[in-house]
TORVO-473511 format. One record per residue (C-alpha): x, y, z. Coordinates in pm, whole numbers, padded with zeros to 5 digits, always signed. Example, Ala and Ser with C-alpha at 12.3 -4.5 7.8 and 13.67 -1.06 7.14 Angstrom:
residues 2
+01230-00450+00780 +01367-00106+00714 
***
This chain:
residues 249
-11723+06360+16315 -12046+06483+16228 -12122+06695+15960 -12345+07016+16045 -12618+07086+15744 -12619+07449+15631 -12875+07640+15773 -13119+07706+15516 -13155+08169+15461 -13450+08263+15639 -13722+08364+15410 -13662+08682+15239 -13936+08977+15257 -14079+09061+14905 -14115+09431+14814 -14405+09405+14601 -14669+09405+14837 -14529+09719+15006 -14485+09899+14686 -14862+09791+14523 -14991+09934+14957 -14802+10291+14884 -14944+10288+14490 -15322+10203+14585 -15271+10523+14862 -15111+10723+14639 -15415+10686+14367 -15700+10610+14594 -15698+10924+14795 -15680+11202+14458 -15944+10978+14312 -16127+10981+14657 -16082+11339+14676 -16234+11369+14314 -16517+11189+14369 -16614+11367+14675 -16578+11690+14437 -16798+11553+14191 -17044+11473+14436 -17093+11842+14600 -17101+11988+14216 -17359+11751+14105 -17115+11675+13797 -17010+11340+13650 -16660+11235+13691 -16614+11266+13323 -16742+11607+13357 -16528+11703+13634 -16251+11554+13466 -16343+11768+13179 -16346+12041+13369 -15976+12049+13540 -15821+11960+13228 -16030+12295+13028 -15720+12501+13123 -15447+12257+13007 -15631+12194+12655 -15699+12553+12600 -15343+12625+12667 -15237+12321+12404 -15500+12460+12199 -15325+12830+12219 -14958+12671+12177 -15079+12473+11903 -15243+12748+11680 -14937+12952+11740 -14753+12699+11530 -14995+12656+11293 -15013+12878+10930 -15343+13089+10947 -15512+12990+10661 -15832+13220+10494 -16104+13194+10732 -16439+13036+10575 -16756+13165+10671 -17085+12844+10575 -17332+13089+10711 -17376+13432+10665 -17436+13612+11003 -17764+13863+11007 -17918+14123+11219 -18301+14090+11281 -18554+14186+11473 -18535+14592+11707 -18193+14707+11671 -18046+14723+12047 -17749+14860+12146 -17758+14593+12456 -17703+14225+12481 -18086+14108+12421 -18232+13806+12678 -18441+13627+12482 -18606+13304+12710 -18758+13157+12460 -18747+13133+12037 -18993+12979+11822 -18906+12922+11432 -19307+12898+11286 -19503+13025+11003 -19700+13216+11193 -19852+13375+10841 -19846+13114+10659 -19742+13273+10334 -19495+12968+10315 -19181+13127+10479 -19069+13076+10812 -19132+13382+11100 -18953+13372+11436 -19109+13453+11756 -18921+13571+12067 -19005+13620+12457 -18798+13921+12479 -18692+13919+12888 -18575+14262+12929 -18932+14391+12710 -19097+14166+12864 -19329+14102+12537 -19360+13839+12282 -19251+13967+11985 -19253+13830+11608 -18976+13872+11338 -19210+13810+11024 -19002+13705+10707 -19170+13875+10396 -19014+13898+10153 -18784+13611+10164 -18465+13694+10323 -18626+14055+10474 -18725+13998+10846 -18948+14258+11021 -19023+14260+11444 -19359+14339+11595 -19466+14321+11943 -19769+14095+11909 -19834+14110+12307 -19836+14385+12576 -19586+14456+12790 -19602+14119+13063 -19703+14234+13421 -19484+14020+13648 -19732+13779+13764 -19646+13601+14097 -19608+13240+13991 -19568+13335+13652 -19238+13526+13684 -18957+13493+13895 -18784+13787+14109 -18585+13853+13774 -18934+13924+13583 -18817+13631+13341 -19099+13349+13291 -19098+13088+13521 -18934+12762+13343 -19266+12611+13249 -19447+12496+12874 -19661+12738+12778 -19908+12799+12493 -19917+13133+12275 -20213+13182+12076 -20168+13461+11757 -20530+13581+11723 -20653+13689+11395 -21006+13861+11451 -21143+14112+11762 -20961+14342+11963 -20670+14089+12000 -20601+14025+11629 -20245+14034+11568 -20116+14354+11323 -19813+14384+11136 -19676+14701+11039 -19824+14785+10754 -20205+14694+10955 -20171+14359+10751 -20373+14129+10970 -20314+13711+10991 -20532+13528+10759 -20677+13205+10854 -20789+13125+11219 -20601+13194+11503 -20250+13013+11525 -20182+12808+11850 -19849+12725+11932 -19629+12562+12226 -19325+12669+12367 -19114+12663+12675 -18872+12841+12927 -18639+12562+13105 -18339+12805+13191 -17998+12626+13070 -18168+12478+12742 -17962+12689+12561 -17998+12484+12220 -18423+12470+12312 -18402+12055+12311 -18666+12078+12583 -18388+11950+12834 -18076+12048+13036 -17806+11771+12888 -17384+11759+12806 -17437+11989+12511 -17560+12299+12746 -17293+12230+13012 -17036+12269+12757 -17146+12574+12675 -17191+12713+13001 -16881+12574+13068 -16757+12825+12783 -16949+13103+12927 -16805+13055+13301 -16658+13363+13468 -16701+13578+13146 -16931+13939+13166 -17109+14158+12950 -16885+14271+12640 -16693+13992+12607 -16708+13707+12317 -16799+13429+12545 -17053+13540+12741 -17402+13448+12686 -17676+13630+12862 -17917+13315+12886 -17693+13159+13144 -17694+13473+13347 -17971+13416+13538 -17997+13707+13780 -17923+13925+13514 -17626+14124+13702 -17374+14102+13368 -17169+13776+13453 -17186+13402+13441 -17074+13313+13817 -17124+13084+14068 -17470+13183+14131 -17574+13113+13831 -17395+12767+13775 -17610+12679+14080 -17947+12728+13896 -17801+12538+13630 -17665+12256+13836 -17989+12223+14012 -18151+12207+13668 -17962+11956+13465 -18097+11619+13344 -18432+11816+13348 -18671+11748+13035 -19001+11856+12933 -19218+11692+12714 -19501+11830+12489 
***
């Protein structure tokens, strides 16, 4: 009588391989979806990511000072009003820290956007500033101004005369001694810290400035380009299409 060998169990089906299909789905198509995103906004996936998780941190940030003891708040720097009073928000495209005297202290001179005119915020005595319009009011030039009547982002050169019908005259009729005084600035809208470029340090602070309006802490009037009181979409659109941008001089 012959004895039958035991069938051998037919070869079982691992469940890995099923589980790592349904895992590479379920985290290829968010990410997929993501970087499609960050694509159409001209952002960086770090940005982006930055971006979605603003909400979640400022609400940890909330929850987090709620619990904490409010300790005595410590001012380094002293805050200080200079230049016209204005009751308004100024828009200032451009700020140049020179000693445009050069009695050894350091002036300040402004494009002024709603003026339209250059204006300079002389430091005499030390710690005592004083504004003057050192330039007519700015026709808006085509090519030289946009359909805001802010200068066109360019580098441009200012030059302070100090003799003739141009010489430049504080208020007391105290004119500039020496020659005249060249200098070069710019207007690159979205260089909010004037590095000559559009970089990671601006977005973050248009990022801030996103969806707020005039009166309110975080908005910033040199990221409203159009000028209509808010920081919206249109304007995240000039500043998309500007970033990485650099000028050199």
């Amino acid at each position: 009588m012959k004895r039958e060998r035991p069938k051998s169990p037919g070869k079982r089906h691992s469940s890995v391989l099923p589980g790592l299909r349904i895992a590479a789905v379920m985290l290829g198509v968010p990410l997929l979806v993501l970087l499609y995103q960050a694509h159409y906004s001209g952002l960086s996936i770090g940005q982006l990511f930055e971006h979605l998780f603003k909400g979640a941190r400022a609400e940890d940030k909330e929850q987090g000072s709620a619990k904490t003891g409010q300790g005595r708040k410590v001012d380094f720097l002293t805050p200080m009003a200079i230049g016209f009073p204005s009751t308004d928000s100024p828009r200032i495209s451009s700020l140049e820290i020179i000693d445009l005297d050069k009695d050894g202290l350091p002036d300040i001179l402004v494009a002024d956007m709603l003026a339209n005119r250059i204006g300079w915020i002389r430091q005499f005595p030390a710690g005592v500033y004083t504004e003057t319009w050192i330039s007519p009011v700015l026709p808006n030039v085509a090519g030289l101004t946009d359909a805001t009547g802010s200068l066109t982002d360019g580098i441009y050169t200012l030059t302070a005369h100090t003799t003739g019908t141009a010489a430049i005259v504080d208020t007391a009729a105290n004119t500039l001694a020496g020659g005249d005084v060249v200098t070069t600035t710019h207007r690159l809208f979205g260089d909010i810290n004037g590095s000559k470029n559009i970089n990671n340090t601006d977005y973050l602070q248009f990022r801030n400035a996103f969806g707020s309006s005039t009166g309110q802490p975080t908005y910033i009037s040199a990221f409203d380009f159009d000028n209509n009181g808010s920081v919206n979409n249109n304007d995240y659109i000039q500043f998309r299409n500007r970033f990485g941008k650099v000028f050199s001089y």
